[in-house]
KELUMLUM-647361 format. One record per atom (N, C-alpha, C): x, y, z. Coordinates in steps of 0.02 Angstrom, whole numbers, plus 32768, in hexadecimal, padded with zeros to 4 digits. Atoms other than C-alpha are relative to their C-alpha. Layout:
# residues N
XYZ/...
# end
This chain:
# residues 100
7FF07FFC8046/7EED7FAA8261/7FC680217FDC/80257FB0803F/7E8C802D81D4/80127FDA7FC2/800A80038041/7E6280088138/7FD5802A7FCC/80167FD07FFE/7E35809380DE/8019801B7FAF/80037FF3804C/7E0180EB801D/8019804F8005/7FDC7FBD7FFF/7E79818C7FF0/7FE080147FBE/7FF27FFB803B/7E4A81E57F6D/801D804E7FF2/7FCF7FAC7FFC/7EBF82897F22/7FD2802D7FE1/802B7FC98015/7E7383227F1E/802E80357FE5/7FD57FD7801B/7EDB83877EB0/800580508002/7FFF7FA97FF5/7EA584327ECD/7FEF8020804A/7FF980057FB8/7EAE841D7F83/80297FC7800C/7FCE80367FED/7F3F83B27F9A/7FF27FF5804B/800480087FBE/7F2D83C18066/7FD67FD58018/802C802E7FF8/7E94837C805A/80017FB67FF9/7FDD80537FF7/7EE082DC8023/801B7FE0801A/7FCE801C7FE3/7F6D82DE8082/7FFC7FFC8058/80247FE17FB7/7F05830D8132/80137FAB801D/8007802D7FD9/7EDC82618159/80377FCE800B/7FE4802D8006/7F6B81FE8131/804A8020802C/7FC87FDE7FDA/7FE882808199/7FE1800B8052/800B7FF87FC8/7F80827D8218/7FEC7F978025/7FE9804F7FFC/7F8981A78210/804980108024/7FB580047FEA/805081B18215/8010803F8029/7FE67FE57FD8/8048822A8294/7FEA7FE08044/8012804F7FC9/7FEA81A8830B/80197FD48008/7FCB802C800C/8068814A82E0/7FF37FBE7FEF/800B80388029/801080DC825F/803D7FE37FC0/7FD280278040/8076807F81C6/7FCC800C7FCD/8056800F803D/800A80998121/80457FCB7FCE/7FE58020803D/8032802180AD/7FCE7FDF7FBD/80357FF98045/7FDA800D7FF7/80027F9E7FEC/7FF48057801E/7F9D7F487FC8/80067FFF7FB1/7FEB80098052/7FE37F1B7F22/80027FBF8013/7FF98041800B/80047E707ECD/803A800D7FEB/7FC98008801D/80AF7E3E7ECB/80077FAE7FCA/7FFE803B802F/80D87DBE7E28/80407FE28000/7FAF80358002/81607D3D7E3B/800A7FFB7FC0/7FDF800A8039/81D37D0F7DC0/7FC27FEB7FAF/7FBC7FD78010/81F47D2F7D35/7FE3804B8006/800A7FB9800E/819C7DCF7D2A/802B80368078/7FE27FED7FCB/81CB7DEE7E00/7FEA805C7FFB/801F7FAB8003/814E7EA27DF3/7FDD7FFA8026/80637FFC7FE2/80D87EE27E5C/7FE380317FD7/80317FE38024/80367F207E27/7FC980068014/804D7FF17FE1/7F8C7F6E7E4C/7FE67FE5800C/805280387FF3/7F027F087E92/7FD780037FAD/80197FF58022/7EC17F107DEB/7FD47FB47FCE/8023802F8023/7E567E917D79/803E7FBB7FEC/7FB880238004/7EDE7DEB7D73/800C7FE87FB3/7FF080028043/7ECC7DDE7CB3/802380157FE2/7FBA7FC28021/7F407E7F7C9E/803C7FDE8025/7FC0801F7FE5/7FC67E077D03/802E7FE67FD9/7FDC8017801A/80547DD37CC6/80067FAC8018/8013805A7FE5/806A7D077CD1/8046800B804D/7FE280017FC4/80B97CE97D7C/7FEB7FD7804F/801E7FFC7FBD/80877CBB7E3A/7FF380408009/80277FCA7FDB/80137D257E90/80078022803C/7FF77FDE7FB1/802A7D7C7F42/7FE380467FFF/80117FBD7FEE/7FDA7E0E7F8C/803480248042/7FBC7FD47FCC/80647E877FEB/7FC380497FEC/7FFE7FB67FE5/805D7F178045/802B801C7FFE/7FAB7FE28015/80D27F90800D/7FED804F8017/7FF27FC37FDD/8111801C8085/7FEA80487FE8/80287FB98017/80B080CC805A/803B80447FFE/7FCD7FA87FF0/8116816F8041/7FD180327FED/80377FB98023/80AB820E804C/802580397FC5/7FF37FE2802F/811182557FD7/7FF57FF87FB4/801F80368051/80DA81E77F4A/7FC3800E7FFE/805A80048007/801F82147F63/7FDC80187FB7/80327FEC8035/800282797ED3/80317FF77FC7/7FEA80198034/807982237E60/7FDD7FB37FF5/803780348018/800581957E5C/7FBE80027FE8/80457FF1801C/7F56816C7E32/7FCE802F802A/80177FD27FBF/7ED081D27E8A/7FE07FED8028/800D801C7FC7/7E7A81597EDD/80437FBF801F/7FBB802E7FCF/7EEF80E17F66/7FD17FD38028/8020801A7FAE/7E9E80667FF0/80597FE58015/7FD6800E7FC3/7F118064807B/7FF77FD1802E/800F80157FC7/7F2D7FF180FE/8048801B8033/7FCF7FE07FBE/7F7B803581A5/800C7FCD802C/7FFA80237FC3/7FD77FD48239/802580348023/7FEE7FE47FD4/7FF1802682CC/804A7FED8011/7FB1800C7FFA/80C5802282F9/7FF77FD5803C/7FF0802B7FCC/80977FC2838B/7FEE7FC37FEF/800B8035800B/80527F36833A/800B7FDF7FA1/7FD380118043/80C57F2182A7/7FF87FBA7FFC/7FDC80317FF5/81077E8A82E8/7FCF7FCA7FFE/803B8028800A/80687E4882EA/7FCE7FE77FC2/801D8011804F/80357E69823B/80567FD27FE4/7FD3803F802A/80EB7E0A8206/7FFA7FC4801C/8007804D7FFA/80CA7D81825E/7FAF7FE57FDD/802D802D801E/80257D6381F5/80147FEC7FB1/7FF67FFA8053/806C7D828150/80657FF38004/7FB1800C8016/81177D428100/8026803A7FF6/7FDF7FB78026/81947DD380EE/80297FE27FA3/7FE88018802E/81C57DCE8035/8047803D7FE4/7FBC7FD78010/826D7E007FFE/801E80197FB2/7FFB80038047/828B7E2B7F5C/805380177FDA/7FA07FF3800E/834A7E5F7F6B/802C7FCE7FDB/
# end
């Protein structure tokens, strides 16, 4: 497992997108840690200072990466990667949360 600081380089997009295509071509998983907020608000949200939270329960999720989203977000990211062979190993430490 990788854990790892992205940040977008806008006038070299490649340069951003180098390391994280050459992750999911090793056949890593990136997925971005956010805080998901239980009811009532039920949002996720940046790792960010927990004062800007809305009232709620707390949880930290990992939520599935799409490289296509890279430079519609902020410009820095920390990533964490699991390798596809040991998925099964990161859900059995952590609850899967459903939000359907």
């Amino acid at each position: 497992m990788i854990v790892f600081e992205n940040w977008a380089d806008q006038e070299n997009p490649e340069h951003t997108l180098m390391p994280i295509r050459a992750l999911l071509d090793y056949g890593y998983k990136l997925f971005v840690p956010m805080w998901w907020i239980g009811p009532p608000a039920n949002q996720m949200f940046w790792p960010i200072s927990n004062s800007m939270f809305p009232n709620g329960p707390k949880q930290m999720a990992y939520v599935e990466f799409d490289i296509n989203m890279r430079f519609a977000i902020r410009d820095q990211i920390n990533f964490f990667c699991c390798h596809e062979d040991r998925l099964l190993e990161l859900d059995a430490k952590f609850d899967a949360l459903n939000l359907d």
